[in-house]
Chimera marker file (.cmm) of the C-alpha trace (Angstrom):
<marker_set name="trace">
<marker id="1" x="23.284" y="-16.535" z="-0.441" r="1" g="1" b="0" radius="0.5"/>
<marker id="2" x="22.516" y="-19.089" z="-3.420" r="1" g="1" b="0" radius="0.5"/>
<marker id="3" x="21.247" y="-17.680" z="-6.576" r="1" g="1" b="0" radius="0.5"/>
<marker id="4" x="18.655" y="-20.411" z="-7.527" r="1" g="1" b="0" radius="0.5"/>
<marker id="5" x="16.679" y="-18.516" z="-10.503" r="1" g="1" b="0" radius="0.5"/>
<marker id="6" x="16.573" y="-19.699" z="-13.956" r="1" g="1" b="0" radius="0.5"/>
<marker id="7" x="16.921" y="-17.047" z="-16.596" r="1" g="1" b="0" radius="0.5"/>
<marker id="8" x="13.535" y="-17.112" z="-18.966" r="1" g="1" b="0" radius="0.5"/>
<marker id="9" x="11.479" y="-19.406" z="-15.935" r="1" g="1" b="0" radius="0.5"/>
<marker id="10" x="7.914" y="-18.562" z="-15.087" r="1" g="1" b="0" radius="0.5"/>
<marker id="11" x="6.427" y="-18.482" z="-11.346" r="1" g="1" b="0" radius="0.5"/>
<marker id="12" x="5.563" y="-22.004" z="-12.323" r="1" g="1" b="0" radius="0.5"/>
<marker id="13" x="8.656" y="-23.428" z="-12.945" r="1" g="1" b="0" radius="0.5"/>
<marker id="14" x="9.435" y="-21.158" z="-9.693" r="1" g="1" b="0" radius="0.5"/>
<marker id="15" x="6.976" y="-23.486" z="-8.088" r="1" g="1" b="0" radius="0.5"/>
<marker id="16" x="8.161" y="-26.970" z="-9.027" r="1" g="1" b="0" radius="0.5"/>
<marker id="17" x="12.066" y="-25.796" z="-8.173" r="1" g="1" b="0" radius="0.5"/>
<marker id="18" x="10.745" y="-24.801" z="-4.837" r="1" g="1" b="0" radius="0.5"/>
<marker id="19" x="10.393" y="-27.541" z="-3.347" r="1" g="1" b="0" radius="0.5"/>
<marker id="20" x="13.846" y="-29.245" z="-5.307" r="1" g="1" b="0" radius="0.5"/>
<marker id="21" x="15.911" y="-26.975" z="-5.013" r="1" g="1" b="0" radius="0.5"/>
<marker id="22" x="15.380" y="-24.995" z="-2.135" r="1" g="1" b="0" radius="0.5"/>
<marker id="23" x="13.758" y="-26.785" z="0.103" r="1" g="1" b="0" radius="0.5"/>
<marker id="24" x="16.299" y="-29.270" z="0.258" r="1" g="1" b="0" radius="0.5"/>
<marker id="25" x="18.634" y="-26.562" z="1.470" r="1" g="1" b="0" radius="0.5"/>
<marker id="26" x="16.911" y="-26.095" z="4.137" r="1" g="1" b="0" radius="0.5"/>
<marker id="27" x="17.385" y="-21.993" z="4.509" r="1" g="1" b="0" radius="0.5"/>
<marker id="28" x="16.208" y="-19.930" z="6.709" r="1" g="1" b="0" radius="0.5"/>
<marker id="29" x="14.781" y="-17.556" z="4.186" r="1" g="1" b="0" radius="0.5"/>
<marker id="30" x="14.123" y="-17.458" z="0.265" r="1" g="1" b="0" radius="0.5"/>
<marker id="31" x="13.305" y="-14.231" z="-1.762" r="1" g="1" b="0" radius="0.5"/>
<marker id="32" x="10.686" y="-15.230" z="-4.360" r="1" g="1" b="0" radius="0.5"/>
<marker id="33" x="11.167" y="-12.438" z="-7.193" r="1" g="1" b="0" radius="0.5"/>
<marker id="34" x="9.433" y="-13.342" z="-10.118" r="1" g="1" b="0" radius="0.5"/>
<marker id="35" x="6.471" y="-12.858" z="-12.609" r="1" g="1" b="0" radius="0.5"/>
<marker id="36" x="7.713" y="-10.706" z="-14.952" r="1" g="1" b="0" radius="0.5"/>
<marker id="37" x="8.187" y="-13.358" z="-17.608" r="1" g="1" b="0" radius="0.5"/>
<marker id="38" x="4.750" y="-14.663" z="-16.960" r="1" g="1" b="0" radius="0.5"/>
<marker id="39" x="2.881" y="-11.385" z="-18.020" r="1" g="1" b="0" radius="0.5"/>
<marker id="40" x="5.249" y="-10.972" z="-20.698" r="1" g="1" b="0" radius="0.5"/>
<marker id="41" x="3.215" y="-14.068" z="-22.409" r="1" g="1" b="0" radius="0.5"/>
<marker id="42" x="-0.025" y="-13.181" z="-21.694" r="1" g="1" b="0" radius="0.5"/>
<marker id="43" x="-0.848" y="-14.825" z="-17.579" r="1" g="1" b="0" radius="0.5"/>
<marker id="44" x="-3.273" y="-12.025" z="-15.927" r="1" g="1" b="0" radius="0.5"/>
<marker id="45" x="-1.112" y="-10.664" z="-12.597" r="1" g="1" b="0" radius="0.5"/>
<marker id="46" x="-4.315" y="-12.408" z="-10.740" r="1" g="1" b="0" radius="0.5"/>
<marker id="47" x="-2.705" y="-15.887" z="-11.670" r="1" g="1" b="0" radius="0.5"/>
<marker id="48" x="0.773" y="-14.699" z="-11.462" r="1" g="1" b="0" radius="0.5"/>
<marker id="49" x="-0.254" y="-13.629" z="-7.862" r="1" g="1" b="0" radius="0.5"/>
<marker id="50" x="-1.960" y="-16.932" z="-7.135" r="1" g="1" b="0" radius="0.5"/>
<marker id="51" x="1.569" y="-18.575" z="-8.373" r="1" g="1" b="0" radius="0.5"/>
<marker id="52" x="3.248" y="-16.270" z="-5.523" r="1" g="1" b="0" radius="0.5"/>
<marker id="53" x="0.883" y="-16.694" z="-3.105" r="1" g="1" b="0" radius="0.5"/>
<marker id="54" x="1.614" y="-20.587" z="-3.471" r="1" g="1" b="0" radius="0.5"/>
<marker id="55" x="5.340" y="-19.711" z="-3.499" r="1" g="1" b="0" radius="0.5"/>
<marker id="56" x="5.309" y="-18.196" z="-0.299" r="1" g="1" b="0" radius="0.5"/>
<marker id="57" x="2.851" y="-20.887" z="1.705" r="1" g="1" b="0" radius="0.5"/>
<marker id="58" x="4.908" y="-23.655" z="0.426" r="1" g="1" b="0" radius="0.5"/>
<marker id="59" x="8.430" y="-21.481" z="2.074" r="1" g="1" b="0" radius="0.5"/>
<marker id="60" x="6.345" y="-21.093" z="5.325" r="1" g="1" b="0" radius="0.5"/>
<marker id="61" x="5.160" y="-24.622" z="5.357" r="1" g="1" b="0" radius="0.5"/>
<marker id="62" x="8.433" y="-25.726" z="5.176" r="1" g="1" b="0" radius="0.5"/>
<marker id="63" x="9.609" y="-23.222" z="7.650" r="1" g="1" b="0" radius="0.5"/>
<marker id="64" x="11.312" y="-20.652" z="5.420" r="1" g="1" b="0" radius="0.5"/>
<marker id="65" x="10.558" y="-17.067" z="5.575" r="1" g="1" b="0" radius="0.5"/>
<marker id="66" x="9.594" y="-16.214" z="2.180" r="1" g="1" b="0" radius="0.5"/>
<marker id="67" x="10.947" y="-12.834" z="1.418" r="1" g="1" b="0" radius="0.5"/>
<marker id="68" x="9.034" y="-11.095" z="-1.460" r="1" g="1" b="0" radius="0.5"/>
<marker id="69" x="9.903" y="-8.201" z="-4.175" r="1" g="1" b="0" radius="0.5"/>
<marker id="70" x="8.137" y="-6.257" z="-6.329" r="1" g="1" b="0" radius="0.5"/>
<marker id="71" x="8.624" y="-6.558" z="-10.376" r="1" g="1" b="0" radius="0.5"/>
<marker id="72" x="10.841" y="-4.076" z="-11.973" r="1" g="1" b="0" radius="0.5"/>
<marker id="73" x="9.656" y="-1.879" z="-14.411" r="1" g="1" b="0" radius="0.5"/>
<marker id="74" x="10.229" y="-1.177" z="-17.773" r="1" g="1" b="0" radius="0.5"/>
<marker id="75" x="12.018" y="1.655" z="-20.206" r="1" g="1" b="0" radius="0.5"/>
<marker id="76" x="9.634" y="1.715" z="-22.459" r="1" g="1" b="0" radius="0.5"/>
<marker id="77" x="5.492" y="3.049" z="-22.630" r="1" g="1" b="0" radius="0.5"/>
<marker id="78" x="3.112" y="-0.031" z="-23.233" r="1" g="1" b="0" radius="0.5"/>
<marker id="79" x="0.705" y="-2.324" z="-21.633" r="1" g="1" b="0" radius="0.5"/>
<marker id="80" x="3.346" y="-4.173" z="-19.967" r="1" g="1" b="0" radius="0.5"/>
<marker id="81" x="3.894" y="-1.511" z="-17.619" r="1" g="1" b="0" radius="0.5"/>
<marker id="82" x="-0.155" y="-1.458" z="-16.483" r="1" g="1" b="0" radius="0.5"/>
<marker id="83" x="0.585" y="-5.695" z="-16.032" r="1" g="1" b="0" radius="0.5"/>
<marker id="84" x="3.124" y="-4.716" z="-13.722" r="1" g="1" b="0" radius="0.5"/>
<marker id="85" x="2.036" y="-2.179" z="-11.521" r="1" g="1" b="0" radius="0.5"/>
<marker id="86" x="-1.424" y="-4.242" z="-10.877" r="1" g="1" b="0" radius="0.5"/>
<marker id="87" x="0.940" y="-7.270" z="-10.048" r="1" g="1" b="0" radius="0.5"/>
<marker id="88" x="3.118" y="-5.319" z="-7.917" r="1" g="1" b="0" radius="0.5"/>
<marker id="89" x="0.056" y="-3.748" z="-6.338" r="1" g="1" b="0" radius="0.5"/>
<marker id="90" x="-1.509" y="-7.310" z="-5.346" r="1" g="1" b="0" radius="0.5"/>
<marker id="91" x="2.113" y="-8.499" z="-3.958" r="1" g="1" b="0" radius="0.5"/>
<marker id="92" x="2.342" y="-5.408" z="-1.570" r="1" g="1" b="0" radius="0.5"/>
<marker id="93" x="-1.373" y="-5.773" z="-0.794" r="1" g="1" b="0" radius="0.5"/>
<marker id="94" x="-0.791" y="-9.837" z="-0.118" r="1" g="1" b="0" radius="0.5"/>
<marker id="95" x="2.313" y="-9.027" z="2.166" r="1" g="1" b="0" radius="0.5"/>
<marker id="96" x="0.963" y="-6.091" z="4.298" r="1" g="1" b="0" radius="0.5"/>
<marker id="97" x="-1.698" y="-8.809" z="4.822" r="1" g="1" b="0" radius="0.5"/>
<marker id="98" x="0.334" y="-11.684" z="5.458" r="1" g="1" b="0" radius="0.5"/>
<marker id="99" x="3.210" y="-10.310" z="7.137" r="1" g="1" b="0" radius="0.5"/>
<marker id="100" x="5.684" y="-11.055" z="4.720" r="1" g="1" b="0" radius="0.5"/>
<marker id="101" x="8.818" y="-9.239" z="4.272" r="1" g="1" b="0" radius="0.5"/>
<marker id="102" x="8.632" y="-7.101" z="1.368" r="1" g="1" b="0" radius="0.5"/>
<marker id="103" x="11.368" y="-5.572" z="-0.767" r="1" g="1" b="0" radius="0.5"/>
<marker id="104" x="9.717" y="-2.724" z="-3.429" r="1" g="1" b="0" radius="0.5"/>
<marker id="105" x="12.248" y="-2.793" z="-5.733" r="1" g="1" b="0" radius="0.5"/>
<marker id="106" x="9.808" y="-1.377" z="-8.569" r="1" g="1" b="0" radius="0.5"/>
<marker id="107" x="10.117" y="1.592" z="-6.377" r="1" g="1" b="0" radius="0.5"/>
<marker id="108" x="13.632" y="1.707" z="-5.654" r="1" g="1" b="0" radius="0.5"/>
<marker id="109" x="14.228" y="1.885" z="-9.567" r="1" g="1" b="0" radius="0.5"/>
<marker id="110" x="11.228" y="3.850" z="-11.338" r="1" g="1" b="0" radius="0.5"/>
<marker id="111" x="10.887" y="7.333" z="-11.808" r="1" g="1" b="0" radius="0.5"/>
<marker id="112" x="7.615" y="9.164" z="-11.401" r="1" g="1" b="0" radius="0.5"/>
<marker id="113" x="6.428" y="7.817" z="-14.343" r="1" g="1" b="0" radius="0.5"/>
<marker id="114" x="6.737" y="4.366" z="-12.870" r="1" g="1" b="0" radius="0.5"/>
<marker id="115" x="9.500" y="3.860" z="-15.669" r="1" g="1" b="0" radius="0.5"/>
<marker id="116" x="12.408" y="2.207" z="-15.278" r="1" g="1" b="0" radius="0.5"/>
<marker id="117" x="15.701" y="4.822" z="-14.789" r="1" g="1" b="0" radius="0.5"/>
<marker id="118" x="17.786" y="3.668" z="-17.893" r="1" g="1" b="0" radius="0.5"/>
<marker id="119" x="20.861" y="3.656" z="-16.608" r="1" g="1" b="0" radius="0.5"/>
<marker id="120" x="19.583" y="0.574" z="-14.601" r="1" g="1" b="0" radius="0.5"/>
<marker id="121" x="19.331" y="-1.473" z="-17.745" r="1" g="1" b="0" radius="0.5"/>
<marker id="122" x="21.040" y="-2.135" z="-21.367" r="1" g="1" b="0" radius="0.5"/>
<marker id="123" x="17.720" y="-3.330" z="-23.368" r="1" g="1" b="0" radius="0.5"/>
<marker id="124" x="14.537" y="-1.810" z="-21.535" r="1" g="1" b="0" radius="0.5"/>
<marker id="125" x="13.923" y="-4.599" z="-19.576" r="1" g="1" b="0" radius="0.5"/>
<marker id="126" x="17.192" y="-6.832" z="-18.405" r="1" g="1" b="0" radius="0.5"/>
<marker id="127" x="18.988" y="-5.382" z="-15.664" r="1" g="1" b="0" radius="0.5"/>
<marker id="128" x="22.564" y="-4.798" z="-16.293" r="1" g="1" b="0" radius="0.5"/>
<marker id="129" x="25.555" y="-4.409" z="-13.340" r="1" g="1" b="0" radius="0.5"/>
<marker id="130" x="24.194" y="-0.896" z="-11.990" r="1" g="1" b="0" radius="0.5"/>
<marker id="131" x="20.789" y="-2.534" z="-12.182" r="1" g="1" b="0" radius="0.5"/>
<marker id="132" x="21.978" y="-5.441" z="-10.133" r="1" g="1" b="0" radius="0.5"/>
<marker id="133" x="24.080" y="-3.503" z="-7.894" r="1" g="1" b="0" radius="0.5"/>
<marker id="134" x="20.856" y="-1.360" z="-6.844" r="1" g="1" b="0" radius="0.5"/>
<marker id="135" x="18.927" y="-4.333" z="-6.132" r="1" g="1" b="0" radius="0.5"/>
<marker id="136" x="21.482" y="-5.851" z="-3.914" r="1" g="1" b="0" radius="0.5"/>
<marker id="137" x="21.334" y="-2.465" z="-2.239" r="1" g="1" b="0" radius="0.5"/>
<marker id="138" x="17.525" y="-2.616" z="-1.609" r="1" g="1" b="0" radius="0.5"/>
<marker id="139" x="17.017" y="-5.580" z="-0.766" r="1" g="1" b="0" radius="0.5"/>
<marker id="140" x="19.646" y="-5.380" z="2.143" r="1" g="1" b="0" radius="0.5"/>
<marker id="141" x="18.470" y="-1.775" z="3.111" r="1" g="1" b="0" radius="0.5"/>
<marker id="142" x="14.551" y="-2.902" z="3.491" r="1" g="1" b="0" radius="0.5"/>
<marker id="143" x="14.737" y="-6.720" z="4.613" r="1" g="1" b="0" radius="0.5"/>
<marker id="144" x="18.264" y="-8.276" z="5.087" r="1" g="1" b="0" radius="0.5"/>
<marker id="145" x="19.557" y="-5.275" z="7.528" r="1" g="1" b="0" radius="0.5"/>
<marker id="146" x="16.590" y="-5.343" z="9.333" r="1" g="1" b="0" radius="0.5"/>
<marker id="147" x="16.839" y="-9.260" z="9.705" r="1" g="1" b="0" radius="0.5"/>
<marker id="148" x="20.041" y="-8.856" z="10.746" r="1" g="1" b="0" radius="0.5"/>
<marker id="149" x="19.343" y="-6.671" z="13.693" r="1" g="1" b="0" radius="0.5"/>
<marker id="150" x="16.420" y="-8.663" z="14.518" r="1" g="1" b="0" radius="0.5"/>
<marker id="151" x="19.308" y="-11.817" z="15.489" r="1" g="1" b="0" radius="0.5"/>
<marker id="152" x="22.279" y="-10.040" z="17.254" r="1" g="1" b="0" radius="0.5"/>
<link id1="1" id2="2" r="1" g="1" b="0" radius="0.2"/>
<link id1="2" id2="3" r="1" g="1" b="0" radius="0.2"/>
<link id1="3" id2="4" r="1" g="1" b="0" radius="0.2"/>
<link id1="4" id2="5" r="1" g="1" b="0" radius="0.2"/>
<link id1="5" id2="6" r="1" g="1" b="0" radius="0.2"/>
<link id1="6" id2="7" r="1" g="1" b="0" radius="0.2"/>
<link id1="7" id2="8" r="1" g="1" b="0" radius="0.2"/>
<link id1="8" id2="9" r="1" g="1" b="0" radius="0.2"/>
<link id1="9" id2="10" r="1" g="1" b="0" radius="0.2"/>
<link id1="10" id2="11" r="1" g="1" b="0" radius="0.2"/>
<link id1="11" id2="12" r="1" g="1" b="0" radius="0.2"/>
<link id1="12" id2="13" r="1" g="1" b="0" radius="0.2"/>
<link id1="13" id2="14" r="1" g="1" b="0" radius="0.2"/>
<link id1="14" id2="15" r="1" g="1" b="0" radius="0.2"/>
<link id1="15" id2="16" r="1" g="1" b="0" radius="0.2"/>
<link id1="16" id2="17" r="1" g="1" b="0" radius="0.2"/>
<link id1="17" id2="18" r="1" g="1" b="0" radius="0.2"/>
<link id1="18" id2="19" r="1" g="1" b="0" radius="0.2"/>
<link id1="19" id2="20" r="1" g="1" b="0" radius="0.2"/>
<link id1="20" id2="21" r="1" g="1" b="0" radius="0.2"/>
<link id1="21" id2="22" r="1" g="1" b="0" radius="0.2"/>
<link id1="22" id2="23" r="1" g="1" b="0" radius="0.2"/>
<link id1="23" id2="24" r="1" g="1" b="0" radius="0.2"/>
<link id1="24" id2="25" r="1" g="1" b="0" radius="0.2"/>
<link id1="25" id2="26" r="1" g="1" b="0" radius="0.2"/>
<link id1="26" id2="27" r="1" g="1" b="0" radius="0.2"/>
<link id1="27" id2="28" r="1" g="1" b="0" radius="0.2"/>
<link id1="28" id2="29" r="1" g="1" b="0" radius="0.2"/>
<link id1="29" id2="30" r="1" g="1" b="0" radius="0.2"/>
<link id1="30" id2="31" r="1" g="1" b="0" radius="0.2"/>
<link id1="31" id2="32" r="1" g="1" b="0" radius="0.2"/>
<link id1="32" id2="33" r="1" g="1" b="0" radius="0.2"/>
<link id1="33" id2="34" r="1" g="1" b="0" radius="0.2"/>
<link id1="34" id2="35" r="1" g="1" b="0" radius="0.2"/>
<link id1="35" id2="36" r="1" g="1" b="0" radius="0.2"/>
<link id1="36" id2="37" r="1" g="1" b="0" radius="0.2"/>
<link id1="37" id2="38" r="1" g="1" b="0" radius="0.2"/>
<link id1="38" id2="39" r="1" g="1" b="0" radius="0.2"/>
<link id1="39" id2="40" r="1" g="1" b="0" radius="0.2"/>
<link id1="40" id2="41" r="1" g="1" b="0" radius="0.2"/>
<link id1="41" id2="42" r="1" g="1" b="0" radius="0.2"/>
<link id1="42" id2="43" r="1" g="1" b="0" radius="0.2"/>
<link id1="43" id2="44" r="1" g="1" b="0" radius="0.2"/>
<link id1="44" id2="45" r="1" g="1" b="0" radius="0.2"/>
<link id1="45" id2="46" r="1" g="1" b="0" radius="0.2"/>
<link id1="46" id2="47" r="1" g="1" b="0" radius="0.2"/>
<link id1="47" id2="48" r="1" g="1" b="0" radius="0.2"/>
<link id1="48" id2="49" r="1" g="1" b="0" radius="0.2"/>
<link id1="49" id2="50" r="1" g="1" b="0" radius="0.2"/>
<link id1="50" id2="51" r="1" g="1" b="0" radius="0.2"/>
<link id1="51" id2="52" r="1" g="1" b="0" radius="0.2"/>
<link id1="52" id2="53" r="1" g="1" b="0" radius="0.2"/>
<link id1="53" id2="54" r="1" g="1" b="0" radius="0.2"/>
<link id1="54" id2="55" r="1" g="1" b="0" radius="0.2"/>
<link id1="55" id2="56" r="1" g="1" b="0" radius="0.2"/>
<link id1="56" id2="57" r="1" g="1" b="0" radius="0.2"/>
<link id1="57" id2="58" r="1" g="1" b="0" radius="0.2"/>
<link id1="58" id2="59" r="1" g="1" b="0" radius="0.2"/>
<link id1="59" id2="60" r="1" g="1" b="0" radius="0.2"/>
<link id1="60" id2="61" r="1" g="1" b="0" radius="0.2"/>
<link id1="61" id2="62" r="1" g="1" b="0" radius="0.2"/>
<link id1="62" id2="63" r="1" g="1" b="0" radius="0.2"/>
<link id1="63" id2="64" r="1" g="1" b="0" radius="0.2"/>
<link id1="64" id2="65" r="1" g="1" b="0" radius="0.2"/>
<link id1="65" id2="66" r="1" g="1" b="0" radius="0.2"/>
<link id1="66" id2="67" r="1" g="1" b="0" radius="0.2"/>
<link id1="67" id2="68" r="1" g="1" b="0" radius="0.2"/>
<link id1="68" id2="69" r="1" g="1" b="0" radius="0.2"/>
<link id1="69" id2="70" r="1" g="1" b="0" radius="0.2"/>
<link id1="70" id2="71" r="1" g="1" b="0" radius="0.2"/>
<link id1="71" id2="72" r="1" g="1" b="0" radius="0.2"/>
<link id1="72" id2="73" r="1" g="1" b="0" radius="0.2"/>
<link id1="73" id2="74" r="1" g="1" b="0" radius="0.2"/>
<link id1="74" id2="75" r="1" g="1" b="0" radius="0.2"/>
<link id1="75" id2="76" r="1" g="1" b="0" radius="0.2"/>
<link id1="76" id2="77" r="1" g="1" b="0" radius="0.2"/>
<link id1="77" id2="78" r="1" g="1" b="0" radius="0.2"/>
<link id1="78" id2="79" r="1" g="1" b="0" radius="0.2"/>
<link id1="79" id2="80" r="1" g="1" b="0" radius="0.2"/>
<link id1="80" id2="81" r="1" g="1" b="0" radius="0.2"/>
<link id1="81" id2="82" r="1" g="1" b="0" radius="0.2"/>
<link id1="82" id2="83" r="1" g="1" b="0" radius="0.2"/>
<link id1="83" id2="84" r="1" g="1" b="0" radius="0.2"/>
<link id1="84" id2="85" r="1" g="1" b="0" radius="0.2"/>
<link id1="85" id2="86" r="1" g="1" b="0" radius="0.2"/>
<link id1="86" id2="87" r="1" g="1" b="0" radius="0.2"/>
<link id1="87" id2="88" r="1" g="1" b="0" radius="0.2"/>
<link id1="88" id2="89" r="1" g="1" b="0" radius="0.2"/>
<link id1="89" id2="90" r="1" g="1" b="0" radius="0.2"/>
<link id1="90" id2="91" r="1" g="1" b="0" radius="0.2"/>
<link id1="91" id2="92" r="1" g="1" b="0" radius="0.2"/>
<link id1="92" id2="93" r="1" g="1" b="0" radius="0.2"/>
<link id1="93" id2="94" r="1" g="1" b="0" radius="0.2"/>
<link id1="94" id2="95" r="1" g="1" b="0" radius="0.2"/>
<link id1="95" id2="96" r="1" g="1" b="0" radius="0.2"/>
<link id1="96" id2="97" r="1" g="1" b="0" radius="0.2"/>
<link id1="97" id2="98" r="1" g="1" b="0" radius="0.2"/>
<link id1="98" id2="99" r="1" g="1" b="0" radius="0.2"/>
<link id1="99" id2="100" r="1" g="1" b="0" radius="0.2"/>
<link id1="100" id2="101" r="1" g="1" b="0" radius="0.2"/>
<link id1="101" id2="102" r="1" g="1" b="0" radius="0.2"/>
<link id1="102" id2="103" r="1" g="1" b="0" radius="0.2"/>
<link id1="103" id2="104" r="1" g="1" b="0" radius="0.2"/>
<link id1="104" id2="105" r="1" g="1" b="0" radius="0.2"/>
<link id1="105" id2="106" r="1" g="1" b="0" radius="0.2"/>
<link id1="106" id2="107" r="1" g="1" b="0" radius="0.2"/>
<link id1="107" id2="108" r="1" g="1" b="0" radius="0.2"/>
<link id1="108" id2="109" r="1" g="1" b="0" radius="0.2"/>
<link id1="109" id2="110" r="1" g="1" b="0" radius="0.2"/>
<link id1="110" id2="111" r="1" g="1" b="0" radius="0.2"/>
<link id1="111" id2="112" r="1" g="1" b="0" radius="0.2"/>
<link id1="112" id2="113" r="1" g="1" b="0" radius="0.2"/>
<link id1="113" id2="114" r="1" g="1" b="0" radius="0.2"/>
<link id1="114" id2="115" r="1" g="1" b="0" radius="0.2"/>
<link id1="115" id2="116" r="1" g="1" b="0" radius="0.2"/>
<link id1="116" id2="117" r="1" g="1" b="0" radius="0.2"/>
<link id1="117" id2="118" r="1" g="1" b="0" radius="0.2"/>
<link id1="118" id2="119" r="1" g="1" b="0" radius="0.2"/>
<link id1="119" id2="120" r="1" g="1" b="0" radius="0.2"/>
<link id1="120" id2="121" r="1" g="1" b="0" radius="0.2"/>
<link id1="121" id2="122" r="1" g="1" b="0" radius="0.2"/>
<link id1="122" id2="123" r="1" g="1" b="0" radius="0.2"/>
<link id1="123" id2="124" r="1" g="1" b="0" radius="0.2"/>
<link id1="124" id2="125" r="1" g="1" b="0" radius="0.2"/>
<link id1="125" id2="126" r="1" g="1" b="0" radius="0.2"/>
<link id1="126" id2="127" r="1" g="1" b="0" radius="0.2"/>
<link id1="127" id2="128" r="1" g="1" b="0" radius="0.2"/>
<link id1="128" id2="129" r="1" g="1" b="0" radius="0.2"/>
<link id1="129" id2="130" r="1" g="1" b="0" radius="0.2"/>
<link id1="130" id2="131" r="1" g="1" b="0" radius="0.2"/>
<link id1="131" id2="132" r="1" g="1" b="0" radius="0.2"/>
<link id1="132" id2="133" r="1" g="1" b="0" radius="0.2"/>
<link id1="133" id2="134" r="1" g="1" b="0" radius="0.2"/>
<link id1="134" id2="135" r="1" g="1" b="0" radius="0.2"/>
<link id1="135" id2="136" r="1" g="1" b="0" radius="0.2"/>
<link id1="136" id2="137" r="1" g="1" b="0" radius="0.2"/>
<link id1="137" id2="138" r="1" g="1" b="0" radius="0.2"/>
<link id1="138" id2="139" r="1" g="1" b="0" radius="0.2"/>
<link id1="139" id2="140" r="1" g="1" b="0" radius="0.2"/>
<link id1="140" id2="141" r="1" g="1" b="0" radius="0.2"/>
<link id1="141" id2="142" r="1" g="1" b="0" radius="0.2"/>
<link id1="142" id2="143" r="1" g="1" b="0" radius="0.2"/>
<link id1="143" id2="144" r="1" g="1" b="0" radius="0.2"/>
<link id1="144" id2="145" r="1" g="1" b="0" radius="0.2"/>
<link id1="145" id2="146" r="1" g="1" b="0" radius="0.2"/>
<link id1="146" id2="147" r="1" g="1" b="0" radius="0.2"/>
<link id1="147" id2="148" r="1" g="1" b="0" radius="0.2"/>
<link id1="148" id2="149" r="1" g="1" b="0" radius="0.2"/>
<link id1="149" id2="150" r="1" g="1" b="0" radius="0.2"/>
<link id1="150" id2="151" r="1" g="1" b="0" radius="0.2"/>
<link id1="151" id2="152" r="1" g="1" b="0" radius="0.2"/>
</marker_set>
């Protein structure tokens, strides 16, 4: 695995480096997690889905299996939270539809409230080595392990 995100990069950025940094590679899949910093300035989750959606067409057109994720949540009450569980809701919608492979990771680390568990995080919203740890741990329980098992 290559980590190619860029701390503080929108799904646009995400866009241009697509297709210069991973494509290039030529890897057989890419998991597109992104969007958060987007609705932190202001984008609707519409656009930051239509960013997405052009994230994973361009993977598939150059025959990479985009793998998705949901946004993390939050620690803290506020509108942000509302941005992200309408974005998160058009991603799952998009890949139920599209047949993309989805890890929820808002799911794996929310509580009922939708809030981010705290121990998953040092400021509210970074994750910090627990909060990593737990992602590596979803994303191989709900896509890699089944990808896996799909080869052998």
């Amino acid at each position: 695995f290559v980590n190619l995100g860029v701390n503080g990069d929108d799904t646009r950025g995400m866009i241009e480096r697509m297709m210069t940094d991973v494509a290039p590679r030529e890897p057989d899949y890419v998991i597109v997690w992104g969007g958060i910093n987007d609705l932190l300035i202001g984008r609707a989750p519409i656009h930051v889905m239509e960013s997405l959606e052009q994230m994973y067409l361009t993977a598939r057109e150059q025959s990479i299996e985009p793998i998705a994720c949901t946004l993390t949540s939050v620690t803290y009450q506020g509108v942000i939270i509302s941005r992200i569980m309408e974005l998160n809701g058009l991603i799952r919608h998009h890949c139920a539809e599209n047949r993309i492979r989805l890890a929820d990771l808002f799911k794996a680390m929310s509580n009922e409230s939708g809030l981010l568990l705290e121990e998953y995080s040092s400021d509210g919203l970074h994750l910090n080595n627990n909060g990593n740890k737990r992602i590596a741990d979803t994303v191989y329980s709900e896509v890699i392990k089944f990808i896996l098992l799909n080869v052998r």
